[in-house]
C-alpha positions, 0 to 999 in steps of 0.5 A: 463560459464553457460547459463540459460532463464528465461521465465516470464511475465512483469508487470509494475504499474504507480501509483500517486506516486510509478513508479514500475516494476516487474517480475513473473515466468510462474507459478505465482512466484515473481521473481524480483521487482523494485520502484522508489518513485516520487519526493516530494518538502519538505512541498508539499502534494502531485503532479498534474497528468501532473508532476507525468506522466512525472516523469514516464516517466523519471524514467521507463527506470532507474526502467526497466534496474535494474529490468532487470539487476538483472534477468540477474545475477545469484543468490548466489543459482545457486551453485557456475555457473557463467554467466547470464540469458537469459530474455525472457518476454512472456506477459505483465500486466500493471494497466491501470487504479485505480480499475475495476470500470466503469470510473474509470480512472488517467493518471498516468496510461497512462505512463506504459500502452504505455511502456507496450504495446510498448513492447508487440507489439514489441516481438509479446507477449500478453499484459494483462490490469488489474487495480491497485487495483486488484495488490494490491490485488495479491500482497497481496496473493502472499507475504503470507508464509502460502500458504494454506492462500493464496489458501483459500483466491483464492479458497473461497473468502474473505473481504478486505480493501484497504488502501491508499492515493488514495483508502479506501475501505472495499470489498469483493472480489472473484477470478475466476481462469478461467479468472483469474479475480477478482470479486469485490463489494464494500461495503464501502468507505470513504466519504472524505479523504483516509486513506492515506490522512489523514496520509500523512497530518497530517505527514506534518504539524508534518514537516515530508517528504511527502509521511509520513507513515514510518516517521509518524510510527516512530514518534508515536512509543515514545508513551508508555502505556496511553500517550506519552513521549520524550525519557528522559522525566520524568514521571508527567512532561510538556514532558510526554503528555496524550493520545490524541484521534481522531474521528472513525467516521463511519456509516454502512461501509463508513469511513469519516476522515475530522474530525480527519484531523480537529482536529489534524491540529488545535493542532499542529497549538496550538503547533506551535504558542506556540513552536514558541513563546517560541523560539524553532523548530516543532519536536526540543523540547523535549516537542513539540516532544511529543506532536506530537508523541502523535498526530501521534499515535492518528492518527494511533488509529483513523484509527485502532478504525475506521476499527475494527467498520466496519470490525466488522460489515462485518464479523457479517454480510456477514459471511465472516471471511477471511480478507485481508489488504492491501495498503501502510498504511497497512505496519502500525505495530500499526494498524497491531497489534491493528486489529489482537488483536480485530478481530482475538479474538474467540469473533470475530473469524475473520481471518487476513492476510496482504500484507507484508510490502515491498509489502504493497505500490504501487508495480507492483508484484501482476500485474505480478503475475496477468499476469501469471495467465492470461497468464495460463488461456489463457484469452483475453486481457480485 
């Protein structure tokens, strides 16, 4: 029986609705994940902070013990050995906090820093504070294929977007490999809701779980060509529904989404009351179906329409062409697809990456790998 130790660093992210752990290798590689999402009530849009910190609290030991599990297995490339690993964690990297701003600050965050530094304090290991944001934002570059991307992304700097139900924010954003720090100034926000928001209440009043992305993008996924259509729908008939449009409403690099939240709501009430008068269920019939596909993907075009107008406008601009997307409502592929079409033509010239879609949402690997490399750079605890 062979033994083998797998030395890395810990990091754990306890966000509003994700409890995440991961593990890094000593050079910065993502070695092992592991999420459990926060339960939602059906109908509910989201959770109180006191429930969501004793929801972490119940789930860490579960997401800890499989992340750990796993790492003590070897893999199906250790060339036929049996046996497990050794885990020896040298540092831990929790997300204290939602970004590195002054006051900034969510008690969520508060369940995985006293797991975090309880840890530490009990092996004697390092305990490194970075903030959610900053995760994202490595867990973005790190889940890149084209390494020469990411080192140029670390090395140059870069503009990003943050995409979320807690953040909407256009950066620009610096990496300082000494301190292995990111320096990051904020050029715009969203007025009102985040993206997330947006997305995740409309999902809902369409009677979709909540957290709704991936539901959401399945549902607008019927839509084809100028308008939305039910699978079997015939063309010209009540079932094949026009494009329905949303406002971007946008002004210098601050994004404000009320208003397509507005719009949207007040359709399918429409739809609801006529759907319920005629006898039948929100996504039942056939023509109701379409009409919210046709809702959801007119809420991806308003978030697509409204991130071109700035990311536009920053890459004329700042000069900076390198962009980095990330978020959970980033692993959208309509958005994906629509930013890389407008952007990333020669008239443009911008150059897009995003965080893949498993590492798109709430995830604790880029804190890890931020752990390494503050681990490397022998920095302080911050």
């Amino acid at each position: 029986m062979g033994t083998e130790i797998i030395r890395g660093v810990l990091g754990i992210d306890t966000s509003c609705y994700t409890t995440s752990v991961a593990f890094a290798s000593l050079d910065g590689r993502l070695l092992a994940q592991k999420r459990q999402l926060l339960p939602v009530k059906q109908g509910e849009r989201g959770l109180r902070q006191g429930d969501a910190f004793f929801l972490h609290g119940r789930q860490l030991p579960h997401v800890m013990e499989a992340l750990f599990a796993e790492l003590r297995q070897f893999g199906e490339a250790e060339a036929g050995k049996e046996g497990l690993r050794q885990v020896r964690v040298e540092a831990v990297a929790v997300s204290t906090r939602p970004r590195p701003e002054e006051g900034a600050y969510l008690p969520v965050f508060l369940a995985g820093e006293a797991v975090g530094r309880s840890v530490a304090a009990a092996q004697g290991i390092p305990f490194f504070a970075t903030t959610h944001q900053e995760g994202h934002i490595m867990a973005g570059i790190a889940s890149l294929e084209d390494r020469e991307q990411a080192d140029a992304l670390l090395e140059k700097g870069f503009l990003s977007v943050h995409l979320s139900g807690g953040t909407t924010e256009l950066l620009r954003v610096q990496f300082d490999a000494a301190g292995a720090v990111f320096s990051i100034e904020k050029l715009g926000a969203t007025t009102d809701l985040h993206a997330g928001q947006l997305v995740d209440r409309v999902g809902v009043a369409l009677g979709l779980p909540f957290p709704a992305g991936p539901r959401l993008e399945a549902l607008a996924a019927q839509c084809d060509g100028g308008g939305c259509a039910a699978e079997g729908a015939a063309e010209g008939s009540i079932e094949a529904i026009e494009a329905i449009t949303f406002p971007a409403s946008v002004k210098g690099y601050n994004v404000s989404f009320s208003g397509a939240e507005a719009q949207a709501l007040r359709l399918i009430d429409q739809w609801r009351k006529a759907n319920e008068a005629a006898g039948g269920d929100m996504l039942g019939d056939i023509a109701t179906k379409a009409a919210s596909a046709a809702i959801a993907r007119g809420i991806e075009r308003c978030l697509a329409s409204t991130l071109e107008k700035i990311l536009r406008r920053a890459i004329e601009e700042t000069g900076c062409r390198e962009v980095l997307i990330v978020g959970g409502v980033a692993a959208n592929g309509f958005l994906r697809r629509r930013l890389r079409e407008r952007l990333e033509h020669r008239a443009v010239g911008g150059r897009l990456a995003f965080a893949t879609p498993a590492l798109s949402g709430d995830n604790a690997a880029g804190v890890a790998v931020l752990g390494a490399k503050f681990l490397s750079a022998s920095t302080a605890c911050r």
